[in-house]
The first five atom37 places (N, CA, C, CB, O) and aatype in JSON, in Angstrom:
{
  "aatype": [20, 20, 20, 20, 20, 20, 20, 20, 20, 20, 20, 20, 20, 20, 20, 20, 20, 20, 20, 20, 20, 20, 20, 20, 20, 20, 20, 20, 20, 20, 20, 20, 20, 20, 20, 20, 20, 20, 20, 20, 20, 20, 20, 20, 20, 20, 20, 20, 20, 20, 20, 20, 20, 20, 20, 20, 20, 20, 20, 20, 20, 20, 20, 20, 20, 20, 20, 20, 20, 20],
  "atom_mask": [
    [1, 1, 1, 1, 1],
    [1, 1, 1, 1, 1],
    [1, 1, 1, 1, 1],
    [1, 1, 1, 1, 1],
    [1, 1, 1, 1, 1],
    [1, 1, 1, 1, 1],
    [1, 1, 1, 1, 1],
    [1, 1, 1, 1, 1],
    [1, 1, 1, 1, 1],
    [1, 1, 1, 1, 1],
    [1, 1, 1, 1, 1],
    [1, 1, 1, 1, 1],
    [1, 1, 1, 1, 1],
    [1, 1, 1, 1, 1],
    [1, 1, 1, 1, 1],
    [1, 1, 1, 1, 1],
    [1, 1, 1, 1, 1],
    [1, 1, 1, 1, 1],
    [1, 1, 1, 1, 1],
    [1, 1, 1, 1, 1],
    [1, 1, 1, 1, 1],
    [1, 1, 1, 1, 1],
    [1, 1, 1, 1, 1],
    [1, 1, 1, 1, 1],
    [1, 1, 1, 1, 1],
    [1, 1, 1, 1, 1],
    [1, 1, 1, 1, 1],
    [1, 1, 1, 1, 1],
    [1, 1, 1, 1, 1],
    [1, 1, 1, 1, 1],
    [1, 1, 1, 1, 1],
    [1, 1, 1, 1, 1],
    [1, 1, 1, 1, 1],
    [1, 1, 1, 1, 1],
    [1, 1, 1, 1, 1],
    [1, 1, 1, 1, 1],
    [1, 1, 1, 1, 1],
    [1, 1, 1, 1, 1],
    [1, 1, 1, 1, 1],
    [1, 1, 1, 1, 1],
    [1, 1, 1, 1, 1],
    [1, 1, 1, 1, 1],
    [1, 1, 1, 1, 1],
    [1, 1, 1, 1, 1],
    [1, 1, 1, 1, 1],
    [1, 1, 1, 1, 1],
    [1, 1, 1, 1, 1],
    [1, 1, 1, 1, 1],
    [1, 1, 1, 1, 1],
    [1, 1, 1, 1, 1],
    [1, 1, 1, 1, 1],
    [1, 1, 1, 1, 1],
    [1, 1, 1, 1, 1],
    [1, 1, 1, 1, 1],
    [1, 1, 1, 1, 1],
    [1, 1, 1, 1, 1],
    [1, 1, 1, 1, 1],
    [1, 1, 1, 1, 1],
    [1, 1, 1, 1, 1],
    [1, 1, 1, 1, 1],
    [1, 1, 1, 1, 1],
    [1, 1, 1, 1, 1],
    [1, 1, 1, 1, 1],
    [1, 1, 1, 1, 1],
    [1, 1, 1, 1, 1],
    [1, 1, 1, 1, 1],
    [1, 1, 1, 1, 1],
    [1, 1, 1, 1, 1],
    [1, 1, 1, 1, 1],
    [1, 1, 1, 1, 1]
  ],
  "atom_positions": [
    [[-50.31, 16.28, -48.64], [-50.54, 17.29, -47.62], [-49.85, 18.58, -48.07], [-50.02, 16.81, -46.23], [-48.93, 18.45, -48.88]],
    [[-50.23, 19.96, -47.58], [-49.9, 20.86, -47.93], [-49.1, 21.3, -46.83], [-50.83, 21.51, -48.39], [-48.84, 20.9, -45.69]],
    [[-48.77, 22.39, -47.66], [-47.71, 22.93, -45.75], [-48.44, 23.58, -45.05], [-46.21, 24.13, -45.67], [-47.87, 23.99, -44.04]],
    [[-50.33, 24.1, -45.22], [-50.73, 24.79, -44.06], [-50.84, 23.83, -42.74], [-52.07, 25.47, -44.39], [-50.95, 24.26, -41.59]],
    [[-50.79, 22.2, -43.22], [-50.89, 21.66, -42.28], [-49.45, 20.47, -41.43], [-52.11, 21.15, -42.73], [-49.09, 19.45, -40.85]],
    [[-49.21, 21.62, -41.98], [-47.77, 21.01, -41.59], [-47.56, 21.26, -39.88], [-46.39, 21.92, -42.59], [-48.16, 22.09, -39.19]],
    [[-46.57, 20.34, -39.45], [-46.54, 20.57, -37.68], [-45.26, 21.31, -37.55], [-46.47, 18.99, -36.59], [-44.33, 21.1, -38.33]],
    [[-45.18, 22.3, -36.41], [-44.05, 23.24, -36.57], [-43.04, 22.2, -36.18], [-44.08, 24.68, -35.64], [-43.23, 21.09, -35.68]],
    [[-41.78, 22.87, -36.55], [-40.72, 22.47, -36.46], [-40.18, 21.21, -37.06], [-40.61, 22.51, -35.43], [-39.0, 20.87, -36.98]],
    [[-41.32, 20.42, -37.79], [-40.92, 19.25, -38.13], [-40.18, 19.64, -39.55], [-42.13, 18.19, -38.16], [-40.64, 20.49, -40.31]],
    [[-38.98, 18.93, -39.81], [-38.82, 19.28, -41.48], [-39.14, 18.4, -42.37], [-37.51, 19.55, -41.93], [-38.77, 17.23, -42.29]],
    [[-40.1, 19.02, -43.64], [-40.45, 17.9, -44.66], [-39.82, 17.95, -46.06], [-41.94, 17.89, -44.89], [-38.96, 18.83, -46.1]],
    [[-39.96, 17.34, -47.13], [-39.16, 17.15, -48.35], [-40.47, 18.09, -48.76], [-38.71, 15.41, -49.1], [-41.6, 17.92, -48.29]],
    [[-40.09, 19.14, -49.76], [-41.13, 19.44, -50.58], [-41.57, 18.14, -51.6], [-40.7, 20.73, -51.35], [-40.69, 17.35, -51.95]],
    [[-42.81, 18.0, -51.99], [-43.3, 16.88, -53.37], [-42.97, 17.52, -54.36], [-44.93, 16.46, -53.65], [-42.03, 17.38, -55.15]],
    [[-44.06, 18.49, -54.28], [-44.3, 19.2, -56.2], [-44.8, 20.66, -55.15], [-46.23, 18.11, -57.86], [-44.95, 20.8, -53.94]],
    [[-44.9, 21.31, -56.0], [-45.41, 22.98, -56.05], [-46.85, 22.58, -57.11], [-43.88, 24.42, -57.02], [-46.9, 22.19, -58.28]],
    [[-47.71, 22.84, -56.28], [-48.98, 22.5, -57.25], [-49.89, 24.16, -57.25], [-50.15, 20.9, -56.41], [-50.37, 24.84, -56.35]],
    [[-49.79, 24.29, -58.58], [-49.8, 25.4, -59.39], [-49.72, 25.49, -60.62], [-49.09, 26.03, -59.13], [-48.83, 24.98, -61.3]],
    [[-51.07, 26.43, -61.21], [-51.17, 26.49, -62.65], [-50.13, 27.88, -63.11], [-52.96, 26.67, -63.12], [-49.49, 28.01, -64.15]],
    [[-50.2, 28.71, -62.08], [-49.37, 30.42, -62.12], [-47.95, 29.88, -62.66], [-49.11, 31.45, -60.17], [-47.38, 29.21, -61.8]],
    [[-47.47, 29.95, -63.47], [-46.06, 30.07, -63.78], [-45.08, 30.93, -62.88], [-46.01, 30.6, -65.08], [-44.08, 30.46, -62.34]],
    [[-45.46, 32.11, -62.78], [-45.32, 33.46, -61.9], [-44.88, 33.22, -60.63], [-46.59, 34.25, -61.71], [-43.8, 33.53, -60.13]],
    [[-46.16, 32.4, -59.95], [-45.8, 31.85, -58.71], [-45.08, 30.53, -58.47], [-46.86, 31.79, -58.09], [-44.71, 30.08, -57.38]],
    [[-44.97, 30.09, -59.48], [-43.67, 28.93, -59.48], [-42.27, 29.26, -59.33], [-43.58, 28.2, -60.75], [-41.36, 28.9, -58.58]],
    [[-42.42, 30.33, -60.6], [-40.71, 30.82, -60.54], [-40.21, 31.46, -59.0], [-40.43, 32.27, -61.83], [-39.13, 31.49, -58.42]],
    [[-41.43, 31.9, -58.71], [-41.08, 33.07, -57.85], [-40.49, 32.12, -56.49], [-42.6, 34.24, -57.5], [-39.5, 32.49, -55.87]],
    [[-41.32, 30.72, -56.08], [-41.24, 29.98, -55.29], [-39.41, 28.95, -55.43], [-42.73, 29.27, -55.5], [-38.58, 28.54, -54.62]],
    [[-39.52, 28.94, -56.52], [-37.74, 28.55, -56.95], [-37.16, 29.23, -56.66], [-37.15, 28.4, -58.2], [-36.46, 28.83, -55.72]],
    [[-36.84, 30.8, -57.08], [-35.95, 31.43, -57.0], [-35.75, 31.46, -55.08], [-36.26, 32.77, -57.94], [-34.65, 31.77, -54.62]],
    [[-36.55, 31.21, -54.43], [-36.75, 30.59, -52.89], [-36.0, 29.73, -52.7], [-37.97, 30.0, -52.48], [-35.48, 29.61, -51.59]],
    [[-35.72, 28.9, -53.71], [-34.83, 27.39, -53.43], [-36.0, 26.5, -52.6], [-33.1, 27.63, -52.24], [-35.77, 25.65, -51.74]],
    [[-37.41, 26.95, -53.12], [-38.33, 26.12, -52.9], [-38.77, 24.94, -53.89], [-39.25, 26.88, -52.67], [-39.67, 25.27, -54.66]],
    [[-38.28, 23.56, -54.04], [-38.55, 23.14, -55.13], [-38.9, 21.56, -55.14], [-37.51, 23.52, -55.91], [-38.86, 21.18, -53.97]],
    [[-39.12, 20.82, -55.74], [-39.13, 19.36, -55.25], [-37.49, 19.12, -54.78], [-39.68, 18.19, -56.64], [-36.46, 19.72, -55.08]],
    [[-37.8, 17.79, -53.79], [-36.78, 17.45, -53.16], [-36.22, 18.49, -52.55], [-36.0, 16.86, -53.86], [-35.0, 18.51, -52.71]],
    [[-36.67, 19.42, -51.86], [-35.59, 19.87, -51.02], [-36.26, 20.36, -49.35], [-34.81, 21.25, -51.94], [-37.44, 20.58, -49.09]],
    [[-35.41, 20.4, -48.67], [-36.2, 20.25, -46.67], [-36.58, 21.67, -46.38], [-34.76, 19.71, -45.01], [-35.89, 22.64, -46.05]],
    [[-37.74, 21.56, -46.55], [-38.96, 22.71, -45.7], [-39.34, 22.71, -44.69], [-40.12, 22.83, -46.02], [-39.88, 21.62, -44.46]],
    [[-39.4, 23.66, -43.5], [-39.64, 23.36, -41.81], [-40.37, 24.92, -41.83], [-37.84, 23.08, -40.49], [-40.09, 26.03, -42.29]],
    [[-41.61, 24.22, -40.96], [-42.47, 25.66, -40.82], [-41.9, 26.24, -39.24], [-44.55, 25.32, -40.83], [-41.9, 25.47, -38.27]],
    [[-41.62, 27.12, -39.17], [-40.98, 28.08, -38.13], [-41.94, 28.39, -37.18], [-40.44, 29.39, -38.7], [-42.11, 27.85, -36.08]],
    [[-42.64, 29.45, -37.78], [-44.25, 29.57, -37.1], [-45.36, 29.61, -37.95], [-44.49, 30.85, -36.28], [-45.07, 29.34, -39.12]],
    [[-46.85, 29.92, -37.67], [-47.97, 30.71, -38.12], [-48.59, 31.56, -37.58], [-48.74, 30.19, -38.38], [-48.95, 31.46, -36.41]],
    [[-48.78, 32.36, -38.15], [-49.77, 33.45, -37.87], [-51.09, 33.39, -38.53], [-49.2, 34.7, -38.24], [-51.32, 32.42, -39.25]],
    [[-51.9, 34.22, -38.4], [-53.72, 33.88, -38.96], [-53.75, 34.0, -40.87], [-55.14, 35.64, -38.11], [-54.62, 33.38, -41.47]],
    [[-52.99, 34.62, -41.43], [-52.4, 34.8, -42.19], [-51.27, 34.36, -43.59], [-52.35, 35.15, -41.61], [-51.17, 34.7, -44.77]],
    [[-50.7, 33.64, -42.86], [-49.12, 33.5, -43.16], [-48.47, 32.52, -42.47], [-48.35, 34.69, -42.85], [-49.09, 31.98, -41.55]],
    [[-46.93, 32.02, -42.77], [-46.47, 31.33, -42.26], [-44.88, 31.33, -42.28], [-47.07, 30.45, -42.59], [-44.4, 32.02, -43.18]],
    [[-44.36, 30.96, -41.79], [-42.96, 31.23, -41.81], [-41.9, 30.31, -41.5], [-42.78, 32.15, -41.07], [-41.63, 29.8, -40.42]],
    [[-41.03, 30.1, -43.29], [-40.98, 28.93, -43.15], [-39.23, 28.63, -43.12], [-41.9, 28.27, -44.26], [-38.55, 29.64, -42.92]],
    [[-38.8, 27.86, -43.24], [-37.04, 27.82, -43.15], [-36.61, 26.68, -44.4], [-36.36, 27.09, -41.27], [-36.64, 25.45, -44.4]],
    [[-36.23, 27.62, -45.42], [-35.92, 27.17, -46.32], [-34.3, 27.26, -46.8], [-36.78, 27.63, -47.01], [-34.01, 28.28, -47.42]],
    [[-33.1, 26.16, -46.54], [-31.58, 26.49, -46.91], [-31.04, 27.53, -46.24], [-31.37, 26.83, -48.3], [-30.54, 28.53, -46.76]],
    [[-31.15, 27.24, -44.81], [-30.77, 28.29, -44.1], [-31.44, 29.66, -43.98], [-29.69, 28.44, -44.47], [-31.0, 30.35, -43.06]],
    [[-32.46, 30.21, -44.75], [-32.84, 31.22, -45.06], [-34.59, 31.01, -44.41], [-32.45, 31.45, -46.66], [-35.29, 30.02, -44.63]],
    [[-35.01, 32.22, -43.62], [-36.35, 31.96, -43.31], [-36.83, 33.11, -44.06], [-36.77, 31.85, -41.76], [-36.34, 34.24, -44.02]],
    [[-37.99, 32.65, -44.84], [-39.05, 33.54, -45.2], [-40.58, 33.46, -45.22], [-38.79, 33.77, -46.23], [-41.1, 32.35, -45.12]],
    [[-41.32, 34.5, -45.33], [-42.52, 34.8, -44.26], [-43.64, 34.58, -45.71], [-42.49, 36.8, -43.22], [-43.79, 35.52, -46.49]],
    [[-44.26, 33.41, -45.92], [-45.08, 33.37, -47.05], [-46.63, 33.27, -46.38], [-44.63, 32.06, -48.08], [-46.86, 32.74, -45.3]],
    [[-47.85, 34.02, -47.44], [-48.84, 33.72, -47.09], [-49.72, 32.27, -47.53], [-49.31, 34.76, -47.35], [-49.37, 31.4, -48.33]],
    [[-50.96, 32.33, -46.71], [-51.49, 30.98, -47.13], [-51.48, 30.64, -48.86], [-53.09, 30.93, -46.54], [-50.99, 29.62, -49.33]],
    [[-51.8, 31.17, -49.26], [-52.13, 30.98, -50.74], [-50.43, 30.06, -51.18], [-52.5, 32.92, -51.72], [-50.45, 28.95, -51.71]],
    [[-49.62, 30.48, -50.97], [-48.44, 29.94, -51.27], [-48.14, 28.68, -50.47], [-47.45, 30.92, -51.11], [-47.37, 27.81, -50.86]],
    [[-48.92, 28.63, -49.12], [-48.32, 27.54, -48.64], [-49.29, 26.56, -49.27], [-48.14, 27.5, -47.06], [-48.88, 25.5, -49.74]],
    [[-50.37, 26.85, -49.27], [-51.04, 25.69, -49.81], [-50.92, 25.03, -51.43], [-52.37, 26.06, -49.56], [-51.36, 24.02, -51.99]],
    [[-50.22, 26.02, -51.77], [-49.45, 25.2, -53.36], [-47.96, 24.66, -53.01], [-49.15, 26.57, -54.92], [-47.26, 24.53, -54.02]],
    [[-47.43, 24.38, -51.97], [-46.79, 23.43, -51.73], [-47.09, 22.25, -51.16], [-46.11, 23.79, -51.29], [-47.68, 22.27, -50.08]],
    [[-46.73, 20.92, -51.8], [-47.08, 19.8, -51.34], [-45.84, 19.05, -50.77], [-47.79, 19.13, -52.35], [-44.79, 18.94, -51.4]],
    [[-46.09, 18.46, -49.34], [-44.74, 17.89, -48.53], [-45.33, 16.53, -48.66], [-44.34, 18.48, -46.74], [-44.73, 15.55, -48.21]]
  ]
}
């Protein structure tokens, strides 16, 4: 499952970051988005989503959520 379909507030383990972009890998680490670690979607918008990652919330669009796998 990806995180667009993730249920709010629940927190999940990221799997993998599924992605060929290198670019958007790094960029998703330097997030402290990575396997094994607890992802909780905050809200959504039509757009985007907003997610709580290590204390830190940040506001990613679909394209990114859907290359994360929980």
């Amino acid at each position: 499952m990806d995180l667009c379909n993730a249920i709010l507030g629940e927190e999940y383990i990221v799997r993998d970051i599924v992605t060929e972009d290198e670019e958007l890998n790094s960029f998703l680490f330097s997030l402290g988005c990575y396997g094994g670690e607890p992802i909780t979607v905050v809200t959504r918008k039509r757009n985007s989503c907003v997610v709580s990652i290590k204390d830190a919330r940040y506001n990613i669009d679909n394209e990114l959520a859907k290359a994360i796998a929980v």
